[in-house]
C-alpha positions as CSV (number, residue, x, y, z in Angstrom):
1,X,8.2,28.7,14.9
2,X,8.0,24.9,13.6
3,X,9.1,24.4,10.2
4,X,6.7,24.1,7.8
5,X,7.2,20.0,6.3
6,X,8.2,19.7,2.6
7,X,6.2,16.1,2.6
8,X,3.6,14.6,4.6
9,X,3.8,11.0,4.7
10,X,0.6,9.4,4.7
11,X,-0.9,5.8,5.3
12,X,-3.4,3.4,7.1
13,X,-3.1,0.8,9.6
14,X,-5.6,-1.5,11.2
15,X,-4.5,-4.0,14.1
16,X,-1.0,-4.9,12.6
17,X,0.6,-2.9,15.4
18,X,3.8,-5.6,14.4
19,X,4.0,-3.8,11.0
20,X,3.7,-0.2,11.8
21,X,6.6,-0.3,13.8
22,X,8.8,-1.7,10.9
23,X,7.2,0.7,9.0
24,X,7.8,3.4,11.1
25,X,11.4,2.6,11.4
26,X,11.7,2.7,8.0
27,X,10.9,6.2,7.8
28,X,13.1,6.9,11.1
29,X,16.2,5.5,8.6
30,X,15.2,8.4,6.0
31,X,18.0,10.1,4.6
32,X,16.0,13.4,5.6
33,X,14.2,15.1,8.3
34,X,12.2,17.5,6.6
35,X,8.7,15.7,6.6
36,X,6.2,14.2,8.9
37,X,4.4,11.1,9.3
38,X,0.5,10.9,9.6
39,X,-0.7,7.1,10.8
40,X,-4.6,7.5,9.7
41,X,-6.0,4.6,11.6
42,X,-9.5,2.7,10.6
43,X,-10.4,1.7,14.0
44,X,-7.3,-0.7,15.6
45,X,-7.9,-1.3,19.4
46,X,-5.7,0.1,22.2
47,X,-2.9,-2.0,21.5
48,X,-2.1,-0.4,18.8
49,X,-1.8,3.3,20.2
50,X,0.2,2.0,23.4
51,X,2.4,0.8,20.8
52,X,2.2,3.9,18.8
53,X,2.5,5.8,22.0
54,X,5.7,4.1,23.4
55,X,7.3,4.5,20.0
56,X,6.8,7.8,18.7
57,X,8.8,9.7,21.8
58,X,11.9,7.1,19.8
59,X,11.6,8.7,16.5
60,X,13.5,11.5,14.7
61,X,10.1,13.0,12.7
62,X,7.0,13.8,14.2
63,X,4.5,11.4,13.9
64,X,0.5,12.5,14.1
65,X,-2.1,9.2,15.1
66,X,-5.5,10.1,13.4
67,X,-7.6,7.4,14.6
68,X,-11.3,6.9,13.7
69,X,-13.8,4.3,15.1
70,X,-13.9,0.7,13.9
71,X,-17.4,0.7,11.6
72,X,-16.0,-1.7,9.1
73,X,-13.4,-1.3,6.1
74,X,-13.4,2.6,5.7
75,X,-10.0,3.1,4.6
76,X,-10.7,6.2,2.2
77,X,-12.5,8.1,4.4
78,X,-9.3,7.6,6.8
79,X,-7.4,8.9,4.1
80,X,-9.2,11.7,3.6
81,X,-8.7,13.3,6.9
82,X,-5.0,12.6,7.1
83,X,-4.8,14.8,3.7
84,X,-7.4,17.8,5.1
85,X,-4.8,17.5,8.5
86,X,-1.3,17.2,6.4
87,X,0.9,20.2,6.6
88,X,2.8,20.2,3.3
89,X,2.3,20.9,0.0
90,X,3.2,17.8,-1.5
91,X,1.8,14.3,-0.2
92,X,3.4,10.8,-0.4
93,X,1.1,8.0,0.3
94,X,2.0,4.7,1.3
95,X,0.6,1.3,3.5
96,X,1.3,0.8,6.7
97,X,3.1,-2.9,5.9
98,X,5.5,-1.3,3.5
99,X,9.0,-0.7,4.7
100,X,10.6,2.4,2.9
101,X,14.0,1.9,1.4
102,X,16.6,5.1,2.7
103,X,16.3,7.1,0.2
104,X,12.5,6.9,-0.9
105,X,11.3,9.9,0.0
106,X,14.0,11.9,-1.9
107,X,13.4,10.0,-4.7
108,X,9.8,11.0,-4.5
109,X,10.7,14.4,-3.8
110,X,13.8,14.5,-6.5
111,X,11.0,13.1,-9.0
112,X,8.0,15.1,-8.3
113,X,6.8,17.8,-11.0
114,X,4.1,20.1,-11.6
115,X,1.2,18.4,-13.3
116,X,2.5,14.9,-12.3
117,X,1.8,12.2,-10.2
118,X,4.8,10.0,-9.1
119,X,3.7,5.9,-9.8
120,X,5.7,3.7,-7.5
121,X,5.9,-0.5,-6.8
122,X,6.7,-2.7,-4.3
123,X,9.1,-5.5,-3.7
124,X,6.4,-8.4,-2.0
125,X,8.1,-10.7,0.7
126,X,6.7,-14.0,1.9
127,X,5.5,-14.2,6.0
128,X,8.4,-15.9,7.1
129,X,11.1,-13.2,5.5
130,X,8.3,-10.7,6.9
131,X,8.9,-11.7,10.3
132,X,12.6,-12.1,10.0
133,X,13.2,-8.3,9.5
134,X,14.5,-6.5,12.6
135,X,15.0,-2.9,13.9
136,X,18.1,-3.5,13.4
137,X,17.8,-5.4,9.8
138,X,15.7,-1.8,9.0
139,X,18.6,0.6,10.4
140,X,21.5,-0.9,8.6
141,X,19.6,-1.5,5.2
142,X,20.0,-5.0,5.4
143,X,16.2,-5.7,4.3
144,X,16.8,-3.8,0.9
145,X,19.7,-6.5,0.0
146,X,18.2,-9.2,-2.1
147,X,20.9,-11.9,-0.9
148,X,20.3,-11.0,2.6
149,X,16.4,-11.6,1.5
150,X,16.7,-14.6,-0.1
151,X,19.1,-16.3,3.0
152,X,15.6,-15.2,5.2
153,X,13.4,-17.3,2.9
154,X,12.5,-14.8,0.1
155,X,12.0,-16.8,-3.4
156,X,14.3,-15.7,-5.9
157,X,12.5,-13.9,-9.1
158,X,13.0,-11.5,-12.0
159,X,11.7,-8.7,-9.2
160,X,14.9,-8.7,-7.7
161,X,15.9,-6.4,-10.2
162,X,13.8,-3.4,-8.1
163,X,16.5,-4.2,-5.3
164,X,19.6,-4.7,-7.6
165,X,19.4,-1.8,-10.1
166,X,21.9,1.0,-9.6
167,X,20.5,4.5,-10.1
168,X,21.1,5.1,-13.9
169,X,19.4,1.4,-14.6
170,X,16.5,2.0,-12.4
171,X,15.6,5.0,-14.8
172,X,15.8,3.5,-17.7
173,X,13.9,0.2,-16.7
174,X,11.5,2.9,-15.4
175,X,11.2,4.4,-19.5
176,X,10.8,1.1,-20.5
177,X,8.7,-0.6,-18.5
178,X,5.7,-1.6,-19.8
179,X,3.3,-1.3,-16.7
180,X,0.8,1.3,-16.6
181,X,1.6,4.8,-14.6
182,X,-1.1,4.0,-12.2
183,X,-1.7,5.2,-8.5
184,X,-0.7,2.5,-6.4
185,X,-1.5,3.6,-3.0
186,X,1.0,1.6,-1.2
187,X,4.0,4.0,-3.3
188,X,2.4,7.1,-4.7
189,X,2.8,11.2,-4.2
190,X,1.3,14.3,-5.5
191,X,1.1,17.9,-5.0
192,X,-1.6,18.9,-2.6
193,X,-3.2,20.7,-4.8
194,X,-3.9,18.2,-7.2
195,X,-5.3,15.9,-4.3
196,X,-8.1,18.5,-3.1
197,X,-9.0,19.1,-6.5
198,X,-10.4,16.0,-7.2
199,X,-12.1,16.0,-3.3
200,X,-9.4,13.1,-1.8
201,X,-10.6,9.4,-1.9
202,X,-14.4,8.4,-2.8
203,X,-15.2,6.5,0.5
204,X,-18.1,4.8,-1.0
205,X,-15.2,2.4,-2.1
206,X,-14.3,-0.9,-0.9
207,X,-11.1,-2.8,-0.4
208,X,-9.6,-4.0,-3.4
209,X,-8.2,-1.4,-5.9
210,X,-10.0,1.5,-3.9
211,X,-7.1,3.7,-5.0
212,X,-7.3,3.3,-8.5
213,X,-10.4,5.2,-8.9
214,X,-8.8,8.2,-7.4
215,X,-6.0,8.1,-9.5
216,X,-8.7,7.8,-12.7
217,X,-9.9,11.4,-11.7
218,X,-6.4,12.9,-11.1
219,X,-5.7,11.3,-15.3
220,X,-8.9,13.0,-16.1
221,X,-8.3,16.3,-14.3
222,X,-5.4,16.5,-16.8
223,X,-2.6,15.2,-13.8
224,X,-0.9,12.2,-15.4
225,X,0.9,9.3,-14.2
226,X,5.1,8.8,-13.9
227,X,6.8,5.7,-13.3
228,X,9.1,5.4,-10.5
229,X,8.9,1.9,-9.6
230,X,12.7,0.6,-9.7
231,X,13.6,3.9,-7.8
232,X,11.6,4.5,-5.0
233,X,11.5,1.3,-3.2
234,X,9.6,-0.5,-0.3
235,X,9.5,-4.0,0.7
236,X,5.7,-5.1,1.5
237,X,5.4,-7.5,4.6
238,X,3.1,-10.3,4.3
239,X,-0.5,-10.3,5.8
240,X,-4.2,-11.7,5.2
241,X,-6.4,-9.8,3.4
242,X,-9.9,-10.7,5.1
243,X,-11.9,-7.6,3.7
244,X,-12.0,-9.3,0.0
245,X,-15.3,-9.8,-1.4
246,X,-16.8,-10.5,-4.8
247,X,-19.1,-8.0,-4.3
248,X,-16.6,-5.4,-2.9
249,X,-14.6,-6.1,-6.2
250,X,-17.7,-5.7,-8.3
251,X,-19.1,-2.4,-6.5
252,X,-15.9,-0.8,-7.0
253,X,-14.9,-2.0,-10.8
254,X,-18.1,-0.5,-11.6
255,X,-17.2,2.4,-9.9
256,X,-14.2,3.1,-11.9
257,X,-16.3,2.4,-15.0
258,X,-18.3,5.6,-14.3
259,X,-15.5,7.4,-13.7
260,X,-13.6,6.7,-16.8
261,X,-16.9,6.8,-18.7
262,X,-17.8,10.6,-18.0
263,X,-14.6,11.6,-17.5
264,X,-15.6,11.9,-13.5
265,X,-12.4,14.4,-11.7
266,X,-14.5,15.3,-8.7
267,X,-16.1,12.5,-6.0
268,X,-19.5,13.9,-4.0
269,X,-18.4,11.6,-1.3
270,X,-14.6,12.8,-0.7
271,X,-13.6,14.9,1.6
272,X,-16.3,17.5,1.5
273,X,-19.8,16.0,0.6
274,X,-21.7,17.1,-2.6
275,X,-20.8,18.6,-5.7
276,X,-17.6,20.5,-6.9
277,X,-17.5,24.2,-5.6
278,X,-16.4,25.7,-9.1
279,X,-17.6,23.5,-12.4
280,X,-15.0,23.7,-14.7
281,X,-13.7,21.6,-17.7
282,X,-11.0,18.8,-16.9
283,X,-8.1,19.9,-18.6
284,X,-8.2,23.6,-16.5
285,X,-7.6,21.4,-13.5
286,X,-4.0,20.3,-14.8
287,X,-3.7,23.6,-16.3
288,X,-3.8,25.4,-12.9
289,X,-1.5,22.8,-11.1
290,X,1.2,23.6,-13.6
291,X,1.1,27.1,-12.9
């Protein structure tokens, strides 16, 4: 019998066949086996899953292509079907242009706790330093090393620290930093549980900050926020970001506004459709993950 995974890796992709692979060996370079990788894809065309195709036979975890049709940006409602497919209990979401440093998921999976969700960063790199990076530059590490970085055209900056830090210095800049315990969908895990709770991603939203929202109902379901940005690290290739709109942005920070404002933990348009099956208050939410 197949063992059951202790994390399901989860992310999007759409037509940057380029960047899943480096992404993809990033997870191959894991300093564990025990997971599995779901690729939940908004509509990229066939070169994409030949890629995928020729790949995936290459890699030491088993990768899963859930692949919906292109009807414009709907990234959360790819989400939520990777999350009703994944086969763990706990799930680590990430992007599928973020390379994962060696030892991210352990971190993720050293760090996780009951009644948590783990907040992660990323380390941005210019197109040209993007490009530079190799299978090979993945597989020996080489694109975690900030000198390395900077020789391929990365700008030097105060950032570098995510890269440099040694374990006990990446905690503590994680207890003191002063940015928000957010979700940040490109570096962010929870127990399973906790996701379905909530009913996944509210796919009415749009790109820019569409994971935020969700993270507002896990706070108000009583699951708060922990910092583990200078510990669990991934390198974020460069790309063009043609779904921005004004009225994207404006849709979906008024969105978040009526979260917050009644204390919203459950979406009608998740990953079933209407409202919650059991009405209860907030805090028993958080209550019943700690158990």
């Amino acid at each position: 019998m197949e063992r059951k995974p202790e994390a399901s890796v989860i992310f999007t992709t759409y037509n940057q066949p380029e960047w899943l692979e480096k992404v993809l060996h990033g997870f191959a370079a894991q300093d564990r086996d025990d997971f599995e990788v779901l690729v939940a894809d908004d509509g990229s065309d066939a070169h994409t899953r030949e890629r995928l195709q020729a790949l995936i036979p290459r890699l030491p975890m088993p990768v899963r292509h859930l692949w919906q049709p292109d009807e414009g940006f709907r990234k959360c409602e790819a989400l939520n079907k990777a999350i009703a497919a994944a086969r763990a209990d706990y799930l680590v979401f990430t992007d599928g242009d973020c390379i994962p440093r060696a030892d991210f998921l352990s971190t993720h999976l050293r760090e996780r706790e009951r009644g948590r969700f783990l907040s992660g960063g990323y380390h941005k790199l210019p197109m040209a330093t993007s490009r530079a990076i190799s299978e090979e530059d993945i597989r020996s590490q080489r694109c975690f090393d900030a000198s390395w970085l900077h020789a391929e055209g990365m700008p030097r900056s105060h950032r570098d620290r995510k890269l440099t830090a040694g374990p006990g210095m990446a905690r503590l800049l994680d207890l003191v930093s002063p940015a928000r315990a957010s979700w940040n969908g490109h570096n962010a895990s929870a127990w399973r549980r906790d996701v379905l709770a909530v009913n996944g991603f509210d796919q009415r939203m749009r790109y820019g900050g569409e994971d935020r929202e969700f993270g507002e109902r896990l706070a108000n379901a009583g699951i708060r926020g922990k910092r583990i940005r200078h510990r669990a690290i991934v390198v974020h290739l460069d790309h063009p970001r043609g779904y921005v709109t004004a009225e994207g942005v404006a849709f979906n920070r008024a969105l978040r506004e009526e979260t917050r404002r009644a204390r919203r933990t459950w979406t009608g348009c998740g990953i079933d459709a209407g409202p919650a099956p059991d009405v209860r208050p907030a805090a028993t939410i958080g209550q019943a993950s700690r158990a």
